[in-house]
C-alpha positions in Angstrom: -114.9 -88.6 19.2 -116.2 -85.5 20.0 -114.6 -82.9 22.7 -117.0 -83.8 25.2 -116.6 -87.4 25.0 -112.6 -86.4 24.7 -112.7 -84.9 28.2 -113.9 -87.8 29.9 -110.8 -89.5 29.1 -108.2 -86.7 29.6 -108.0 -83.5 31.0 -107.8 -80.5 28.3 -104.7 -78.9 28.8 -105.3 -75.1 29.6 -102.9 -72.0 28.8 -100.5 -73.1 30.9 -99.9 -76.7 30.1 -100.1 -76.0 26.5 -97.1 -73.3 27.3 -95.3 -76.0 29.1 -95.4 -78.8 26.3 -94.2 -76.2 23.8 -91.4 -75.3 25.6 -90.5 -78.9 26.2 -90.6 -79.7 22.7 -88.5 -77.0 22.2 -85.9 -77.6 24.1 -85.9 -81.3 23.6 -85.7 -80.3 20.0 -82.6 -78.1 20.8 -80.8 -80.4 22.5 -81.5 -83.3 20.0 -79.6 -80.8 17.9 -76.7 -80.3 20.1 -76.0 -83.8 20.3 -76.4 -84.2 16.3 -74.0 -81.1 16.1 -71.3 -81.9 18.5 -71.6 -86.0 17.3 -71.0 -84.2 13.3 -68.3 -81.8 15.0 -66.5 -84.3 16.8 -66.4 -86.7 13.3 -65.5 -83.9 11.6 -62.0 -83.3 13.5 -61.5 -86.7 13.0 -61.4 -86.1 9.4 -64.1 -88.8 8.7 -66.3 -86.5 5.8 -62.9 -85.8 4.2 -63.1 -86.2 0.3 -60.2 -88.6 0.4 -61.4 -91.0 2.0 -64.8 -91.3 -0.6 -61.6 -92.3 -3.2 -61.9 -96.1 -2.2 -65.2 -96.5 -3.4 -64.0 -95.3 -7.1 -61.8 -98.9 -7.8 -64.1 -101.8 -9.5 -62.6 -104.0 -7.2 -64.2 -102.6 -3.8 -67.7 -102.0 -6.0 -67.2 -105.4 -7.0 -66.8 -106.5 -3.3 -69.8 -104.9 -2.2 -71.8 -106.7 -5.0 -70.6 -109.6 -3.9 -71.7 -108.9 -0.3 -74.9 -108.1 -0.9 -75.3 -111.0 -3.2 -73.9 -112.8 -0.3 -76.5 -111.4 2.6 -79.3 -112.3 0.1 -78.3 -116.1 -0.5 -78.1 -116.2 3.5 -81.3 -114.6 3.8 -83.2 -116.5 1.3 -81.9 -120.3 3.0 -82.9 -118.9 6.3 -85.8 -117.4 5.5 -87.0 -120.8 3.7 -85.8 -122.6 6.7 -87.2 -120.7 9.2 -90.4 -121.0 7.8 -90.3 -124.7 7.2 -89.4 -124.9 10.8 -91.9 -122.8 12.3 -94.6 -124.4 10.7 -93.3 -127.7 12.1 -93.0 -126.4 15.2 -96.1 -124.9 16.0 -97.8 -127.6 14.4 -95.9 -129.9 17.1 -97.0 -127.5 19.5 -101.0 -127.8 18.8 -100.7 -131.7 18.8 -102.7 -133.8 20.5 -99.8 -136.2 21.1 -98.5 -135.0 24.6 -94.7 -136.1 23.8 -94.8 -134.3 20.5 -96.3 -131.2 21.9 -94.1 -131.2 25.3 -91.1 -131.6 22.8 -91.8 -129.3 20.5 -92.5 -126.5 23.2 -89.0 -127.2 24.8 -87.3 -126.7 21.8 -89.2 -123.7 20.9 -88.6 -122.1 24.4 -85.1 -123.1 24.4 -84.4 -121.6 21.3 -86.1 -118.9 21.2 -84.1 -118.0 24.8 -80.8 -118.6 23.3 -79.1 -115.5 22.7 -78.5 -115.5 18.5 -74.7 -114.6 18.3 -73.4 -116.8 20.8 -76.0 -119.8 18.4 -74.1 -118.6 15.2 -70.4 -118.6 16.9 -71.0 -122.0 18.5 -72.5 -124.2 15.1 -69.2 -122.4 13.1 -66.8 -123.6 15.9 -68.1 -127.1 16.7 -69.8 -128.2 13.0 -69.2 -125.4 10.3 -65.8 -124.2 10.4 -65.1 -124.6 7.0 -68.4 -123.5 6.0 -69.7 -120.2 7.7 -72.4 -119.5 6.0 -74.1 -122.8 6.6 -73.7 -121.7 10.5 -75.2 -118.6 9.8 -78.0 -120.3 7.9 -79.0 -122.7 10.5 -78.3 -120.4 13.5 -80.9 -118.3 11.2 -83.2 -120.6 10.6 -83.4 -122.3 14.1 -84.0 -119.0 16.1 -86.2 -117.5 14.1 -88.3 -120.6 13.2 -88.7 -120.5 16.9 -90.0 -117.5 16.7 -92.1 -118.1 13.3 -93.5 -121.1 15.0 -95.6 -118.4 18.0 -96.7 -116.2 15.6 -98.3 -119.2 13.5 -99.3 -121.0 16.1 -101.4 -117.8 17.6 -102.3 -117.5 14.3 -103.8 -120.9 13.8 -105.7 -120.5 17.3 -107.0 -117.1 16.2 -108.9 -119.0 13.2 -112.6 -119.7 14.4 -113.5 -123.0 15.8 -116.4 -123.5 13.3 -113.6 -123.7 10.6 -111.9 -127.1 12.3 -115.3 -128.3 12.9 -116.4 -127.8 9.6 -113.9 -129.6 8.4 -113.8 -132.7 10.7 -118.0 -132.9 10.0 -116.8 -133.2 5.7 -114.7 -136.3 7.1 -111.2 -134.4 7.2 -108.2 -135.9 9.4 -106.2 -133.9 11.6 -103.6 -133.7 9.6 -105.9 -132.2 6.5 -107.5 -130.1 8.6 -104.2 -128.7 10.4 -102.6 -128.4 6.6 -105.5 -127.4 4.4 -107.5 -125.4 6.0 -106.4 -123.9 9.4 -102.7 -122.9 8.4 -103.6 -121.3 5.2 -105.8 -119.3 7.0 -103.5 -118.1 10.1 -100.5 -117.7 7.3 -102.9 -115.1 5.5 -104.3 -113.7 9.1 -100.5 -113.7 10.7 -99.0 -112.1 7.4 -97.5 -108.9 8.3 -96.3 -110.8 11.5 -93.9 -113.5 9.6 -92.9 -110.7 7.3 -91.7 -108.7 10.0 -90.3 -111.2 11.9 -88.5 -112.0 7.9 -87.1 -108.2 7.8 -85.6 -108.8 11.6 -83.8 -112.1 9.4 -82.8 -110.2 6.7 -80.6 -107.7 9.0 -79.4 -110.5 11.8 -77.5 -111.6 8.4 -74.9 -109.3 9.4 -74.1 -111.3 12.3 -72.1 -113.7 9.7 -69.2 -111.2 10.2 -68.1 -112.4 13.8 -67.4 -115.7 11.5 -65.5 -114.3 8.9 -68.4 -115.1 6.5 -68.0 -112.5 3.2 -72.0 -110.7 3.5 -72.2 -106.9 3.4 -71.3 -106.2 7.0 -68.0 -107.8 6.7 -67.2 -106.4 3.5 -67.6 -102.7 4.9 -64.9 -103.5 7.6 -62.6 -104.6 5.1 -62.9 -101.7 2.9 -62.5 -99.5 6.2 -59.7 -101.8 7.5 -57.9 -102.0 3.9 -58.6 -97.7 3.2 -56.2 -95.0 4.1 -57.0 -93.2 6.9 -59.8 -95.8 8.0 -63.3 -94.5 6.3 -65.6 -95.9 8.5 -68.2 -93.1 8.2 -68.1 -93.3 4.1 -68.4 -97.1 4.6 -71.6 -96.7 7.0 -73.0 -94.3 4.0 -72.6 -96.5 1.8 -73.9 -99.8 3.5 -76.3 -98.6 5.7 -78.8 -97.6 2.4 -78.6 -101.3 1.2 -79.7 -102.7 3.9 -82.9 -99.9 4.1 -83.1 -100.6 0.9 -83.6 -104.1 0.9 -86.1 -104.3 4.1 -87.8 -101.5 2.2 -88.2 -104.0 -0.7 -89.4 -107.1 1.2 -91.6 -105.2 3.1 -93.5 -104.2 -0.3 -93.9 -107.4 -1.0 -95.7 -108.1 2.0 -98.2 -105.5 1.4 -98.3 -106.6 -2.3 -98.8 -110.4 -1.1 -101.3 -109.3 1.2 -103.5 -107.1 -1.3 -103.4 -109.6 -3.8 -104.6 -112.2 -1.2 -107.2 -109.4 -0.1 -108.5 -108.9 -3.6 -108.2 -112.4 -4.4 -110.8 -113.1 -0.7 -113.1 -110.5 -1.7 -113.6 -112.0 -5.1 -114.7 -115.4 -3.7 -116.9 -113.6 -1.6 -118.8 -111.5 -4.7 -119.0 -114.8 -6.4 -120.1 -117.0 -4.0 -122.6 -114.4 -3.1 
């Protein structure tokens, strides 16, 4: 776009306006770093970047324990993750029925589900069903919601794929239910990719909800260390548990792009042979 065609759209800013949006930036800039200073200053006479309080992270036991947590928040993540995806390709399967029942079902539960606020979902299956077992309330509270959630994105998905595709396949003699499974959500999966595997990273980190229940993942293990600790280390704690979880929505989102390149490369070879 050139700056001709860039002035249609938008005014150029002149002297002035440029002068203006510099000295806005500067002084949102300057009070970003206020609030950064007086938020490190007010921690700091708190006595939360005190040395002492790192010395809890030096015993096995407490590296031991945050092992164990993050083992824990990946076992919850992976059932969930699983489960969501079963159910959200149930769902929007039930969804694009042709059954009315089925479909008016389906779309019920998905709305209702996808309305009820996820904590209070979680609290409720550990008090009424799981109270022995937390992380099975965690898990299905999980893989409920966010199978509702799964179940839009493949269900757009599985409109987006072009009609000649379905029609295709019904004219080779296909049922609906071959169709729907072997051809039309393979194809939104691939298309709707980066979609489920964001909507997988937003699982990965409601995980820490499993702490309102007393279930052991990495969340819950950081308030114990800061509850069990001398002079109550939560900052050292959030340094220390924040980077796993970055780290490990940094991790499955690089297997999303390496799914998704494969699956690219793998497309464009079918192409160049079947040209």
């Amino acid at each position: 776009m050139n700056s001709r065609s860039a002035s249609v759209l938008y005014d150029v800013p002149g002297p002035r306006a440029r002068l203006r949006y510099l000295l806005a930036g500067v002084l949102g800039a300057l009070g970003i770093a206020a609030l950064l200073w007086w938020i490190v200053a007010t921690l700091a006479d708190k006595g939360q970047f005190d040395a002492r309080l790192w010395e809890s992270f030096e015993y096995n036991a407490v590296q031991q324990r945050i092992l164990d947590g993050t083992l824990a928040t990946l076992k919850a993540f992976g059932l969930a993750a699983v489960g969501s995806l079963v159910l959200g390709v149930l769902f929007a399967v039930g969804r694009l029925s042709e059954h009315r029942p089925v479909r008016m079902l389906c779309t019920a539960v998905v709305q209702f589900f996808r309305a009820m606020p996820l904590l209070i979902m979680i609290f409720a299956l550990y008090a009424a069903v799981f109270t022995a077992e937390p992380m099975w309330a965690l898990v299905v509270g999980l893989s409920v919601y966010n199978g509702a959630v799964q179940a839009e994105i493949i269900r757009s998905g599985i409109n987006a794929v072009p009609r000649g595709q379905s029609e295709a396949a019904y004219a080779l003699g296909l049922r609906k239910t071959q169709v729907m499974t072997l051809v039309l959500v393979p194809q939104s999966v691939r298309a709707m990719l980066p979609a489920i595997i964001g909507q997988l990273v937003v699982t990965l980190k409601d995980t820490s909800l499993g702490y309102i229940i007393t279930y052991p993942e990495l969340l819950f293990v950081g308030k114990w260390i800061a509850s069990n600790s001398d002079g109550y280390p939560y900052i050292p704690v959030l340094l220390v548990i924040t980077p796993i979880y970055i780290a490990m929505c940094l991790a499955l989102s690089a297997l999303a792009r390496w799914i998704e390149s494969r699956g690219r490369r793998g497309a464009n070879r079918r192409g160049t042979a079947a040209a």
